[in-house]
N, C-alpha and C positions, 0 to 999 in steps of 0.2 A: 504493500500500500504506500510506501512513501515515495516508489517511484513517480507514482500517478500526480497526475497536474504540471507537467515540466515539458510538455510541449513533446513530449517520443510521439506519439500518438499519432500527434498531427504531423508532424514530420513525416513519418510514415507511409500515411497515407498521400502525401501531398507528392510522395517521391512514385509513390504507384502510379497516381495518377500522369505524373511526368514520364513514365515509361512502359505505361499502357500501352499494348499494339492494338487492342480493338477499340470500337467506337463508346463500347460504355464498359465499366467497372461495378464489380459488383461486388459487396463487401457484407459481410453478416457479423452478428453477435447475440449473446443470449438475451431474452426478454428483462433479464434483471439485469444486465448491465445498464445502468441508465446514465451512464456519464458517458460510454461508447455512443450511445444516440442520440445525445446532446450535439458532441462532437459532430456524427455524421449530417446533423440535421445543420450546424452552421458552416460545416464547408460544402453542404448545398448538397447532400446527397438525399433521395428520395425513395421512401419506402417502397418494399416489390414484394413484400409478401412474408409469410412463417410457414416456417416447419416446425409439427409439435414430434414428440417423441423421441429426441435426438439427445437428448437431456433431461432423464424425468422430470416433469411438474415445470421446465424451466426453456420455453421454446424459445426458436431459434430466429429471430426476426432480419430478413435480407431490405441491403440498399443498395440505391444505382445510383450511377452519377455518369457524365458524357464528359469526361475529362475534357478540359481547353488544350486544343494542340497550338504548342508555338509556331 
């Protein structure tokens, strides 16, 4: 826990998006992470769906995003 809040995250993800080959990116995390969907909701990615069962009691919620290509 004390890793979180220091910007890996976003990093991360901001590196994927910059070396995406397809047209969109698609990233998940579990229904209780709610700092991961935070995240993904302010660098603009958009909800696409859940999978239950994959984590008892704790599903799997997917997001998209169309990376900006330079």
């Amino acid at each position: 826990m004390h890793r979180q809040r220091k910007g890996i995250g976003e990093a991360l993800l901001l590196y994927l998006e910059a070396v995406c080959p397809t047209e969109k990116l698609f990233i998940s995390t579990n229904l209780s992470n709610k700092q991961m969907q935070r995240l993904c909701r302010r660098l603009g990615y958009m909800p696409s769906g859940m999978i239950d069962n994959l984590d008892p009691g704790d599903p799997e919620v997917f997001s998209c995003k169309k990376p900006q290509r330079s």
